[in-house]
matplotlib code that plots the C-alpha trace (Angstrom):
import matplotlib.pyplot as plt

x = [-11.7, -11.6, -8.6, -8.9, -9.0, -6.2, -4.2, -4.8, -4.2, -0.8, -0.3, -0.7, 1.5, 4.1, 3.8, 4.7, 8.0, 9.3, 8.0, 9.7, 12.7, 12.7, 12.0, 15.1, 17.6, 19.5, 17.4, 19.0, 20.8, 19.7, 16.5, 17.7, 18.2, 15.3, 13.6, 15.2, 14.1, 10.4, 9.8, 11.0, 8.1, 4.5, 3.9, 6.1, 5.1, 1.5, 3.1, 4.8, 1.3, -0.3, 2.2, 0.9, 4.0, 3.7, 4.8, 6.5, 8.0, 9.7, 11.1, 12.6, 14.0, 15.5, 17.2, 18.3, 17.0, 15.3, 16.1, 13.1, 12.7, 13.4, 9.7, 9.5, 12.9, 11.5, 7.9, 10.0, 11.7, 8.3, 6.9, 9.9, 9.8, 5.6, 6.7, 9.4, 6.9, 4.3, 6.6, 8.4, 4.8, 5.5, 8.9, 7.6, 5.0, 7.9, 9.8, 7.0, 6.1, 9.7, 10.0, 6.6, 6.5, 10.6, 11.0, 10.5, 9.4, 6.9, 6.3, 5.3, 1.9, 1.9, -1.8, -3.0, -6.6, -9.1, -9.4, -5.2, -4.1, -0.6, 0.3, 0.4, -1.8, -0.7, 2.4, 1.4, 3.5, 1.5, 3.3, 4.7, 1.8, -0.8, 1.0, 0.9, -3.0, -3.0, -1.0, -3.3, -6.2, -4.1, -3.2, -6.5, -7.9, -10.1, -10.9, -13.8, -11.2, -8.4, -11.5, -12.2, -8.3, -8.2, -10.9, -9.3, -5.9, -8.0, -10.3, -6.1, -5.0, -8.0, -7.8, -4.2, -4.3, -4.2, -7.7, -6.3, -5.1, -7.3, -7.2, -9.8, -11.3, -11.3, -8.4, -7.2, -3.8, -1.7, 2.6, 4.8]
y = [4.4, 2.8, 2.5, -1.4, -1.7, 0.8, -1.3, -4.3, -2.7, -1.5, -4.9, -6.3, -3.9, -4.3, -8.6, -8.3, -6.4, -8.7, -11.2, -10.4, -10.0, -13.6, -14.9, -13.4, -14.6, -17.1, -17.8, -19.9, -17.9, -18.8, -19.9, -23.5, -24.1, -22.1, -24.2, -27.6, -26.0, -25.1, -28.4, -30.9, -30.3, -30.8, -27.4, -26.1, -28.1, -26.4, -23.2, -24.0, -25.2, -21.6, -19.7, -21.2, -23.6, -27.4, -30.1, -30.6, -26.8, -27.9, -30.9, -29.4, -27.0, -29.1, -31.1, -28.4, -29.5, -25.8, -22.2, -20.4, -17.0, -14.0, -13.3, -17.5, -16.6, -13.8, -15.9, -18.7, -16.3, -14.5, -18.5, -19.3, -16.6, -17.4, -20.5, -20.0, -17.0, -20.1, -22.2, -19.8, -18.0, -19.6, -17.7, -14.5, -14.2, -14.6, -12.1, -9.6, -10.6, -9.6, -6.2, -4.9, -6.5, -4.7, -5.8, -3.7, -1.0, -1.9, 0.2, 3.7, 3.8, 7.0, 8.1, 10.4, 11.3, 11.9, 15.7, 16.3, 13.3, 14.6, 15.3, 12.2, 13.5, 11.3, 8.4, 6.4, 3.2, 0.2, -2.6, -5.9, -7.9, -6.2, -6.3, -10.2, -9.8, -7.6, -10.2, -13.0, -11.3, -10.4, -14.0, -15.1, -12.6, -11.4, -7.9, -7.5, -8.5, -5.5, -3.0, -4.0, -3.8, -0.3, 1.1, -0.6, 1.5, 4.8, 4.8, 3.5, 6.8, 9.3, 8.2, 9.6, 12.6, 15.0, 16.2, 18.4, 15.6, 12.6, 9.6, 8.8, 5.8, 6.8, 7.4, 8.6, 5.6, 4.5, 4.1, 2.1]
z = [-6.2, -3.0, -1.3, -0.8, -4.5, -4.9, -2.6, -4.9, -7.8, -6.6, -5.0, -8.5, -10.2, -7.6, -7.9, -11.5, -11.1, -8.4, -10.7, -14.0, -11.8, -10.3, -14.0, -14.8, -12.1, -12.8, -16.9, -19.7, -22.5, -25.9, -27.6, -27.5, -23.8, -22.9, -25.5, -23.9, -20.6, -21.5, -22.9, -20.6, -18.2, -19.0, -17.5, -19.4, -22.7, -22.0, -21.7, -25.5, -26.5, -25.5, -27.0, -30.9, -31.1, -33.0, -32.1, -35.3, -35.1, -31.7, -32.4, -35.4, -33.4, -31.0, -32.6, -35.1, -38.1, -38.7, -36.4, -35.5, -36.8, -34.8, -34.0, -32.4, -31.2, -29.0, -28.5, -27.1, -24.6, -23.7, -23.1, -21.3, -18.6, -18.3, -17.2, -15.2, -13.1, -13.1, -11.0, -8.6, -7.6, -4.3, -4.0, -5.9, -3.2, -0.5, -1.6, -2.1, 1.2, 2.6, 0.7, 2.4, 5.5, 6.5, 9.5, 12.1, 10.6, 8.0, 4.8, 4.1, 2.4, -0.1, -0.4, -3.1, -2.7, -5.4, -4.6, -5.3, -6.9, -7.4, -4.3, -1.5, 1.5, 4.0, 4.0, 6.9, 7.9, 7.8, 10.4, 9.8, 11.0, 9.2, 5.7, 6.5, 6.2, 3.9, 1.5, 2.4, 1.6, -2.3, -2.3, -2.1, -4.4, -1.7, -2.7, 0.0, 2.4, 1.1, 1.4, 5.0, 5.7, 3.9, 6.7, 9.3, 8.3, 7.8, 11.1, 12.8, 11.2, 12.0, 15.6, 15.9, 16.7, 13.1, 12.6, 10.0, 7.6, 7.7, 5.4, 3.1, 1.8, -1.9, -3.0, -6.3, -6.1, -3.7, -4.0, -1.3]

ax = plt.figure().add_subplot(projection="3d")
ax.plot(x, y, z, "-o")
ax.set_aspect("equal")
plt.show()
């Protein structure tokens, strides 16, 4: 595959951990408060909708006049951390943003090529500046744009110097 789509693939991979993380920080315990939390937005009400819930099922719920089973038990936490990774996109991006762009140094790129995908051929450092475009071109879902990038770092690493050990545009995947 080509190392731009790689590099989104990875990106996307990456995006859900921090994600599932942030969800988790600071989340209610107990069906009933995430319940009370989920529903007291309409975002979050939409969320509930989605997930197969009544009307009539959550107001019983809340106001404790039946307990959900242990499957809507567990649907109602699955809903509950959806929502709450719909409304912090803004700081899961951030932070995504601060764990690849590391300050002054950037982050190690691990590239394993399609002819020995086990073993990474090359782990160049990719700088600060250009992880900012890289993550504006994930952002805005602009795969063209990650392909373009992915040359940009490939002909930046063949001009260096090692002959012997040249980056490819296909790669096999990509680790950070």
């Amino acid at each position: 595959m080509h190392g731009g789509e790689a590099l989104g693939e990875r990106l996307t991979e990456l995006r859900e951990q921090v994600a599932d993380r942030v969800a988790r920080e600071g989340m209610r315990q107990g069906w009933h408060a995430q319940l009370s939390q989920l529903t007291s937005t309409a975002r979050g009400r939409a969320t509930a909708e989605r997930a197969g819930f009544t009307v009539r099922s959550l107001r019983e719920w809340l106001s404790e006049d039946r307990t959900p089973t242990k499957s809507n038990r567990a649907a109602i936490e699955r809903a509950y951390i959806e929502d709450r990774k719909t409304g912090r996109s803004k700081a899961i991006d951030q932070e995504l943003r601060q764990q690849l762009s590391n300050p002054p140094r950037g982050t190690r790129i691990e590239v394993y090529t399609e002819d020995a995908p086990d073993t990474p051929r090359r782990q160049p450092t990719v700088d600060p500046d250009r992880w900012d475009e890289i993550l504006d071109a994930f952002e805005d879902d602009d795969y063209d744009d990650l392909e373009n990038i992915w040359e940009d770092i490939v002909d930046d690493m063949d001009t260096s110097g090692n002959e012997g050990d040249l980056l490819v545009a296909y790669v096999s995947s990509l680790g950070f």
